[in-house]
C-alpha positions in Angstrom: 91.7 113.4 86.3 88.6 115.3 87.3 85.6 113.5 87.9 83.2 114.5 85.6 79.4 114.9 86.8 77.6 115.6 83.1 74.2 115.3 84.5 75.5 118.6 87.0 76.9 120.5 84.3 73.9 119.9 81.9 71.5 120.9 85.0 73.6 123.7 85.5 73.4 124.9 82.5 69.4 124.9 82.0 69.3 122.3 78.9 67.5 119.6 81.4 65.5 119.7 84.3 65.8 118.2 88.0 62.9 115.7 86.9 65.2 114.8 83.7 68.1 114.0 85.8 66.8 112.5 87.9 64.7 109.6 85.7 67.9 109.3 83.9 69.7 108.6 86.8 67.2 105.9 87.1 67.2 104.3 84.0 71.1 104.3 84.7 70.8 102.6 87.9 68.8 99.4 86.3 71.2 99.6 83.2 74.8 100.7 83.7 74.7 103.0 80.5 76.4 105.8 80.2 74.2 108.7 81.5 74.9 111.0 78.0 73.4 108.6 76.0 70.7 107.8 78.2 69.8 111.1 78.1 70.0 111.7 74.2 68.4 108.3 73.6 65.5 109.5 75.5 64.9 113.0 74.2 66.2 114.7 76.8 69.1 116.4 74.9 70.1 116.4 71.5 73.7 114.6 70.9 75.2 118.4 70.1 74.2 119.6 73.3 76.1 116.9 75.0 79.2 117.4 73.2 79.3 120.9 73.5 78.6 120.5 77.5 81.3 117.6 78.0 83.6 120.1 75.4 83.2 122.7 78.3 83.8 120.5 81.1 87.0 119.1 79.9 88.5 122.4 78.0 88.5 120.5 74.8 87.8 122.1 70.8 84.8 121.2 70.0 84.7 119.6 66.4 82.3 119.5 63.6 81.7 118.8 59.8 80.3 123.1 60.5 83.5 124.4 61.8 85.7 122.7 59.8 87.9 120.7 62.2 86.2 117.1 61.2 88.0 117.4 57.4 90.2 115.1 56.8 93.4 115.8 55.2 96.2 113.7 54.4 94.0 110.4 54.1 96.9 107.6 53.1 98.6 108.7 55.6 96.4 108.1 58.3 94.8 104.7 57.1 98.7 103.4 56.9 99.1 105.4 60.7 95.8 103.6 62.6 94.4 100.5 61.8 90.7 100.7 61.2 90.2 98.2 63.7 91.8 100.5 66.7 89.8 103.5 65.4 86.4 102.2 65.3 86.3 99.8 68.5 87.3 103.4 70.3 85.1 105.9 68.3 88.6 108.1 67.8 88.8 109.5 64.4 92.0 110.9 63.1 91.6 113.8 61.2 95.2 115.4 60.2 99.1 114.6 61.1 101.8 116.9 60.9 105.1 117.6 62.6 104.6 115.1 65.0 101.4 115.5 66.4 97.8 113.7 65.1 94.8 115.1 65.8 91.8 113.0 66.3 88.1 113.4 67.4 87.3 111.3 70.4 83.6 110.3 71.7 84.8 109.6 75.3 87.4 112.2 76.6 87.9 110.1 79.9 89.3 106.7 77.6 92.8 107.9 78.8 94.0 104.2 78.6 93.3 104.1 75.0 94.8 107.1 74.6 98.0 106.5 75.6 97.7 103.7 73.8 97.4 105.4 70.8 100.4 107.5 71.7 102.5 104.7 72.0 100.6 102.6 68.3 101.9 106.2 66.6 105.1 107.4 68.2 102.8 110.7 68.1 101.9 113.6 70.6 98.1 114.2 70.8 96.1 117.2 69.4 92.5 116.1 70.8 89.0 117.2 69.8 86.0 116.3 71.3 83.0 115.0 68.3 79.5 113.8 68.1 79.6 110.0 67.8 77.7 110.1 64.4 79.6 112.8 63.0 83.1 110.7 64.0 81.6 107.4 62.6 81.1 109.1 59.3 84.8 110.3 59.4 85.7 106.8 59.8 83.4 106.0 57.0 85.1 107.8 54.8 88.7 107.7 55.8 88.5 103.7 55.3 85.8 103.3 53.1 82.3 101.9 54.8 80.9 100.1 57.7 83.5 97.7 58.7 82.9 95.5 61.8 85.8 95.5 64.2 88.2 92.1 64.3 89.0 92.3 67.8 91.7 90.2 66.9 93.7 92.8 64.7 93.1 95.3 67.5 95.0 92.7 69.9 97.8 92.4 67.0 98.1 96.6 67.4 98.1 97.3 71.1 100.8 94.8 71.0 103.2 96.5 68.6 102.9 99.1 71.2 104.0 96.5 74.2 107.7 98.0 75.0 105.6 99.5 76.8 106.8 101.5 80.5 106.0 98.2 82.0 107.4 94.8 81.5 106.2 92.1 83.8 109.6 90.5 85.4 108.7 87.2 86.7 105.9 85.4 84.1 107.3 82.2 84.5 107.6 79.3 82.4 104.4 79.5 81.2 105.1 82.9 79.3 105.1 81.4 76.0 101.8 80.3 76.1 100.2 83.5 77.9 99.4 85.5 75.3 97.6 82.7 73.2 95.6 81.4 75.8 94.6 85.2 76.9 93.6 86.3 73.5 91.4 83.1 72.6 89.7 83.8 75.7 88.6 87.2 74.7 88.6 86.4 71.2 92.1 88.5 70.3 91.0 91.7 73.0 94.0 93.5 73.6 93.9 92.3 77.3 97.9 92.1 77.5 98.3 95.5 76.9 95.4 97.0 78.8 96.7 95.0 81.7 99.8 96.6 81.8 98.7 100.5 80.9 96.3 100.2 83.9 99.3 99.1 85.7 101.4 101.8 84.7 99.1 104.8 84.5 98.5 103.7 88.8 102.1 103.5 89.0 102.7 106.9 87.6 99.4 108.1 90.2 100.7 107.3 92.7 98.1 104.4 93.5 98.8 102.2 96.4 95.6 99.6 94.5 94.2 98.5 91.7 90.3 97.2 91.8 89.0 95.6 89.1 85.5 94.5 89.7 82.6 93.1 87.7 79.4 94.8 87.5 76.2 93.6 85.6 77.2 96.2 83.1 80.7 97.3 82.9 83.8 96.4 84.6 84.5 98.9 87.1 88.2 100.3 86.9 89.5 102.2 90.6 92.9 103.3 91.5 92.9 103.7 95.7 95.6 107.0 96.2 96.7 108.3 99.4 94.1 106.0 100.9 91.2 107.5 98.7 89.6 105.0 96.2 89.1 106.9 92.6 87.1 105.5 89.7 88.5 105.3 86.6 87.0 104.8 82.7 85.5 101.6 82.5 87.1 98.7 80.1 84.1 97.2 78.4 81.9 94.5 80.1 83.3 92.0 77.7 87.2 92.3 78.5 86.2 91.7 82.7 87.0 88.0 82.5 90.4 88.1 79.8 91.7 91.1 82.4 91.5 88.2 85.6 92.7 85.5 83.7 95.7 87.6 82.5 96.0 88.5 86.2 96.0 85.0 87.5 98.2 83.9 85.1 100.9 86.9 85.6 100.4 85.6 89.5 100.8 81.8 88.9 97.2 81.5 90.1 94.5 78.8 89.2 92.9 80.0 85.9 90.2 77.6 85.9 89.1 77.8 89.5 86.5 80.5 90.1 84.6 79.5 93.1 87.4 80.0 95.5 90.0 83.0 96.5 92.9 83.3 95.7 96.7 85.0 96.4 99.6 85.2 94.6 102.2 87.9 93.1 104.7 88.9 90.4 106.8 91.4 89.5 106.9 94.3 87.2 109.9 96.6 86.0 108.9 100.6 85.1 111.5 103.2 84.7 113.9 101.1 85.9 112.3 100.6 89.3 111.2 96.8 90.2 107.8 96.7 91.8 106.5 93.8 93.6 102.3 93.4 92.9 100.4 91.7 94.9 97.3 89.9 93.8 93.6 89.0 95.9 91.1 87.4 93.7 87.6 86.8 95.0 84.6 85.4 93.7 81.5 88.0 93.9 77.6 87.9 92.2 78.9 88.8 88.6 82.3 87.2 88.0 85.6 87.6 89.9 87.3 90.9 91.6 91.0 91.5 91.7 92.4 94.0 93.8 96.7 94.4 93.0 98.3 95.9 96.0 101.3 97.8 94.7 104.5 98.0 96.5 107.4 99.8 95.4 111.0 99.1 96.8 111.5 103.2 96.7 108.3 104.5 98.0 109.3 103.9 101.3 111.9 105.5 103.5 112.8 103.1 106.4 113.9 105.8 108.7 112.3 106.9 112.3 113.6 109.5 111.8 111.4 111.0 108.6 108.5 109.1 109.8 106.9 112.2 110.5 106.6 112.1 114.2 106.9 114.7 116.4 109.8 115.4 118.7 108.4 114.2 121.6 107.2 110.8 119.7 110.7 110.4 118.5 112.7 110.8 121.2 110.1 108.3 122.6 110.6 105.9 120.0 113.7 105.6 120.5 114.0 105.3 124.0 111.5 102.4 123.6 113.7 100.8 120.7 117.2 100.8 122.4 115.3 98.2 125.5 117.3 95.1 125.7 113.7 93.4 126.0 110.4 94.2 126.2 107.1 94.7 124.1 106.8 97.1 121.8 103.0 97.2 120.1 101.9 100.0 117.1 97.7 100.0 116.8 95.7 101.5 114.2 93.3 100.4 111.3 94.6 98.5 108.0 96.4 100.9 105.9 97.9 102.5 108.8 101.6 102.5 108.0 102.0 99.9 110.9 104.0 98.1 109.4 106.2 100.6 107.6 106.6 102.2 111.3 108.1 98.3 112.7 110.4 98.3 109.7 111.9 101.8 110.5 112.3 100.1 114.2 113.9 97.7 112.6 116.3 99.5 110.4 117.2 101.6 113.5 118.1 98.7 115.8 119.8 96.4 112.9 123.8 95.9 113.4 125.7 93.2 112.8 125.9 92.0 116.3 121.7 91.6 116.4 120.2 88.8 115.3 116.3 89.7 114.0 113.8 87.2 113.0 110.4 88.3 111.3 107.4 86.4 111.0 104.9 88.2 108.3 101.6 87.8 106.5 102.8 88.5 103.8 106.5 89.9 103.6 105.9 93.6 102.1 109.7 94.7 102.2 112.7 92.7 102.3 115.4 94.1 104.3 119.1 92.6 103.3 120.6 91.1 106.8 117.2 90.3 108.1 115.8 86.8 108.2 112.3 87.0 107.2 109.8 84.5 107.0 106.1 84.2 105.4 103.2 83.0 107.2 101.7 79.6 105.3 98.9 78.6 107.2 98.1 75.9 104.3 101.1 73.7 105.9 100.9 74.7 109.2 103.4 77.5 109.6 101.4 80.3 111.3 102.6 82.9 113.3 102.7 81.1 116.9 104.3 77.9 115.0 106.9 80.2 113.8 107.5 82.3 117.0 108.2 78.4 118.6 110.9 77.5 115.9 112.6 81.7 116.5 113.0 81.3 120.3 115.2 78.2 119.2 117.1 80.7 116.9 119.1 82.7 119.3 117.0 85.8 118.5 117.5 89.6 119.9 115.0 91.3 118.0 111.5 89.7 116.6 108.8 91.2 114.8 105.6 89.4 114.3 103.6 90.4 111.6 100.3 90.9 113.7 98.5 89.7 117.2 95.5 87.5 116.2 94.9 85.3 119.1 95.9 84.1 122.8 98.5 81.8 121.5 100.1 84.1 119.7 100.2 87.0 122.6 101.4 84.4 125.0 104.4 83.7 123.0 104.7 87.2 122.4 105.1 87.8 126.0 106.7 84.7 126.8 109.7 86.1 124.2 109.5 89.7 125.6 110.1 88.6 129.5 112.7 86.1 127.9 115.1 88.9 127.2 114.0 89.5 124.0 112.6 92.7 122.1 109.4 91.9 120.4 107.8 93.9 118.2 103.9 93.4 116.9 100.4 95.1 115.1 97.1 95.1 116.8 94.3 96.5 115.8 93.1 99.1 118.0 91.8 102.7 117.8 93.9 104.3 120.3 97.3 103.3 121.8 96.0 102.5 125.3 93.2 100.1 123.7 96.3 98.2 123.1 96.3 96.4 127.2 92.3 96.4 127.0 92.8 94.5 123.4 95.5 91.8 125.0 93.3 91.2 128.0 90.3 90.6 125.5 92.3 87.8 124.2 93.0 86.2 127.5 96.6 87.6 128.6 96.8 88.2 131.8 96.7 92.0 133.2 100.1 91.9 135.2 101.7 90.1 132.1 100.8 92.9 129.7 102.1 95.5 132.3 105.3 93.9 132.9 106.2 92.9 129.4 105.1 96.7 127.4 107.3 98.8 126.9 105.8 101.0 124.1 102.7 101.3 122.4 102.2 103.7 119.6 98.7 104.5 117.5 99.1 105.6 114.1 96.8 107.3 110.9 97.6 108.4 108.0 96.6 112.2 107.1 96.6 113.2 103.4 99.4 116.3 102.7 97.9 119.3 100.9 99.2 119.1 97.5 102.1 121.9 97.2 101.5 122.5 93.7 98.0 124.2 94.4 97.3 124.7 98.6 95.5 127.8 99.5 95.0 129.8 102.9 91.7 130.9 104.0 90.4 132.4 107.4 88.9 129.5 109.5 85.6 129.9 111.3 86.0 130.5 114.7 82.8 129.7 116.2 83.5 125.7 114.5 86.4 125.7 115.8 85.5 126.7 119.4 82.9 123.8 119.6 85.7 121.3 118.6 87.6 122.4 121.4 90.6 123.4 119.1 92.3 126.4 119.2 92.2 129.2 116.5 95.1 130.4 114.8 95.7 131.6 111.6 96.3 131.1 108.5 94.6 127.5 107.4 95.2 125.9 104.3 93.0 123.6 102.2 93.3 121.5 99.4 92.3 123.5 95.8 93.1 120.5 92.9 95.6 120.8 90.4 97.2 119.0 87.4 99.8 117.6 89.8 98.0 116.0 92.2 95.4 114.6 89.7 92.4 117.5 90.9 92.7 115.6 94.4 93.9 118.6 96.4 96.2 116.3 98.0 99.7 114.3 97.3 101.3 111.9 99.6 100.7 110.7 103.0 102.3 111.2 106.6 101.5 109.3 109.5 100.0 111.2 112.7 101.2 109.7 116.0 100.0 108.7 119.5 103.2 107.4 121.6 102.8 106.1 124.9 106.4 105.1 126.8 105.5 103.3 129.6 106.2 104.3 133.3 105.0 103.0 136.3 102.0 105.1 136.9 100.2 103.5 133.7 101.7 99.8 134.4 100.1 100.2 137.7 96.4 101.4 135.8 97.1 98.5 133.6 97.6 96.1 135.9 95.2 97.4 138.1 92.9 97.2 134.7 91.7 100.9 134.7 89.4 101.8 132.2 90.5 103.4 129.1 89.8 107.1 130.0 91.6 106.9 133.4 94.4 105.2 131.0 94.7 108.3 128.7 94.6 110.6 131.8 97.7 109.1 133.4 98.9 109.3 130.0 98.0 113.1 129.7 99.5 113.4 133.6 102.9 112.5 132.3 103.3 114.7 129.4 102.5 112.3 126.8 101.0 114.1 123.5 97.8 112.2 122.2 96.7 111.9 118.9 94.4 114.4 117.9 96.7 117.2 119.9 99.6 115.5 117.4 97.1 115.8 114.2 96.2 119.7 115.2 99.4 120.4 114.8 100.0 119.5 111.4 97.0 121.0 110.5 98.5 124.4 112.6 101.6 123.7 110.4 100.0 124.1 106.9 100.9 120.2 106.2 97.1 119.1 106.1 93.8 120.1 105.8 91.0 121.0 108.9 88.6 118.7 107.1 91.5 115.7 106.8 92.3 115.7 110.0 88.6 115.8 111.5 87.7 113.2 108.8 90.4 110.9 110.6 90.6 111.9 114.5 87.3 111.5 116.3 87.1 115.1 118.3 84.8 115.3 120.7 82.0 118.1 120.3 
């Protein structure tokens, strides 16, 4: 969903002034409250010129008791159809049902969670109006009969009628039977068990690669991270921040009662028939804890060099570099890179039954039948050097080690690699021939490094323009001439669209630097040439660099100019 900037749209619109904004903005910053009612509570707006402005924004009826679309018809019906409970913790007021669809007033046209929710409570497609808040209490008021306080309880009892939902969690454990009790006394019956699992849902259905939950003074602040962008959500209320970790912890067999200290763990969920592994980081902050869930579906991911994405070149590269008996192979870049997705595909590509391959991980993302895989546990001493001793007693071929962190580590590395072994590793670097410079930082020894590499690849990941709504436009020349790119035409950029969620952009591929080494840049690693004379032997030799690699797919209509400069550093 669009963002929505009310304070822009009302500015816009002439019904407040810059000066209005921006104390409002103000007065939201020491808060947390909603900005709207800021600005009706202080006379800024009246609570009609709100709702008509939000009713434009979001392409929604506006409804009133004036223009007839806040009459309620059918009354039974709907009392029996939503308990009063769900209706006036949310500020949704049904107004009429027929032929399978219920239409109802709603304060808050972003409460998508609730929402579906509701869907799901009623077996019933939406018809949804946007109303003042007043004018939908008095609805309520008169569909059930008076002021009724909400029993947070009851609205617990409801979202969980609703719980076949599109997620089931897989693997709760023996302690399943007690979850839901000890949840709900927590936050006094809030339906925490089924908010859990739409927020998990509606990021599996976004694509989302993570879930942040984090406390603020005010509000809980909800954020879906998609094709590496993070993406705020509507907030759950303040009061629901602690039930949400504790369901969390408990869904991941972690410590309820410790929250001083981080924690890690997992579990499993099943939607649409897919199983989906989530993993789990809890951290203690100022005002409570923050979880982040890493999602990680078993068919997001293609394990093939071959559709990585590369380009010709890179491939053929690749795949020179993965058919070495022995050797090093390294693949740099930041976290969330794809690294390790690109050493799987290596992996998958080298696999037979006549190789024996041995990973050591931190954590295990993917598990690949006929590949023994092991999980770093630094708590009992199995880290990644302890591991790497007990492999080279294992009759390897192939081992991939989750990451380089230190000299012990990159001895062993190279100790496997000149052992006729093929190693594969992560380090984090900007560029692929930062990779020697990196190794030497940690203490390895220049003519080790040059002997032992045999490839080293750099990697980003580049937003694809969504299909669904890309546009070509003319590029400015003169811009393009002090990046030192060449023009061509036509460019396309991202517009926004229903399918891609008004981002512009849907799905990732990975842009490439591949360096196969030869002797020319063994010798100016050895010799421990600097990194520009590195990436000029590089260049000497044919090999493509990054940003020539990323220009391309912009060339190609795959990404965006303002992507690809917002990942690759261009000199100006």
């Amino acid at each position: 969903m669009i963002k929505l900037y009310i304070g822009d749209v009302l500015l816009k619109q002439g019904i407040i002034n810059a000066e209005q904004l921006e104390r409002a903005l103000s007065i939201q910053k020491q808060t947390g409250s909603v900005l709207g009612e800021i600005l009706v509570k202080n006379a800024f707006i009246t609570e009609e010129q709100l709702t008509r402005a939000l009713s434009r924004q979001f392409g929604l009826p506006f409804a009133s008791r004036a223009n007839g679309l806040l009459v309620l018809s059918e009354k039974e019906t709907l009392k029996k159809l939503i308990p009063e409970d769900f209706s006036r913790s949310h500020n949704m007021a049904p107004v009429f049902v027929r032929e399978g669809i219920l239409g109802i007033a709603v304060v808050d046209p972003v409460d998508v969670i609730t929402m579906d929710n509701l869907r799901i409570l009623t077996g019933k497609n939406l018809m949804v109006y946007i109303g003042m808040k007043t004018e939908v209490q008095q609805v309520l008021d008169e569909l059930y009969g008076g002021r009724a306080s909400p029993g947070i309880a009851r609205i617990a009892q409801d979202a969980a009628k609703a719980s076949n939902s599109a997620v089931t969690v897989v693997e709760a454990g023996d302690e399943k039977a007690d979850l839901d009790k000890s949840v709900t006394d927590e936050a006094e019956g809030a339906h925490v068990v089924q908010l859990i699992n739409q927020i998990i849902r509606q990021a599996i259905e976004e694509r989302a690669s993570d879930i942040h939950i984090e406390p603020m003074e005010n509000f809980v602040n909800l954020r879906f991270r998609v094709d590496g962008v993070l993406h705020e959500k509507p907030p759950p209320a303040k009061q629901l921040g602690a039930p949400m970790v504790s369901r969390v912890k408990i869904l991941s067999k972690l410590n309820v009662a410790e929250r001083r200290l981080p924690q890690d763990g997992s579990f499993t969920v099943k939607h649409k028939d897919h199983m989906i592994d989530i993993r789990v980081s809890v951290c203690p902050v100022v005002n409570g804890e923050k979880v982040v869930m890493r999602i990680l579906s078993k068919q997001a991911v293609e394990l093939d060099v071959v559709k990585l994405g590369m380009e010709p070149k890179h491939q053929e590269d690749f795949l020179k570099g993965a058919a070495y008996p022995h050797g090093l192979i390294l693949v740099t870049g930041p976290t969330g890179s794809g690294k390790t997705t690109t050493l799987y595909s290596i992996l998958k590509a080298v696999q037979s039954s006549e190789v024996n391959i041995m990973t050591i991980e931190d954590p295990v993302e993917f598990q690949i039948q006929g590949i023994n895989q092991v999980q770093v546990r630094p708590q009992i001493g199995l880290t990644f050097a302890a591991a790497l001793r007990s492999f080279l007693r294992q009759d390897p071929d192939v081992i991939l080690v989750g990451e380089v962190r230190d000299l012990e580590t990159s001895e062993l590395c190279m100790r496997a690699a000149m052992t006729g072994h093929l190693v594969l590793s992560t380090l984090h670097t900007n560029e692929a021939l930062s990779a020697p410079l990196r190794l030497k930082d940690l203490g390895v020894e220049s003519f080790l490094v040059a002997s032992t590499l045999v490839l080293v690849a750099a990697q980003r990941l580049a937003r694809i323009i969504c299909p669904d709504c890309k546009e070509a436009y003319k590029q400015d020349k003169v811009q393009l001439d002090a990046l030192g790119l060449p023009y061509s035409e036509p460019f396309f950029r991202a517009k926004g669209c229903a399918a891609c969620f008004g981002t512009g952009y849907r799905g990732r591929k990975a842009i490439y630097e591949v360096i196969l080494m030869n002797e020319k840049i063994r010798s100016g690693i050895q010799g421990q040439k600097p990194l520009s004379e590195l990436q000029g032997l590089a260049k000497e030799s044919g090999f493509m660099l990054m940003k020539d690699s990323g220009y391309l797919k912009v060339q190609g209509g795959l990404t965006s100019l303002e992507e690809f400069l917002s990942i690759i550093f261009v000199e100006e």
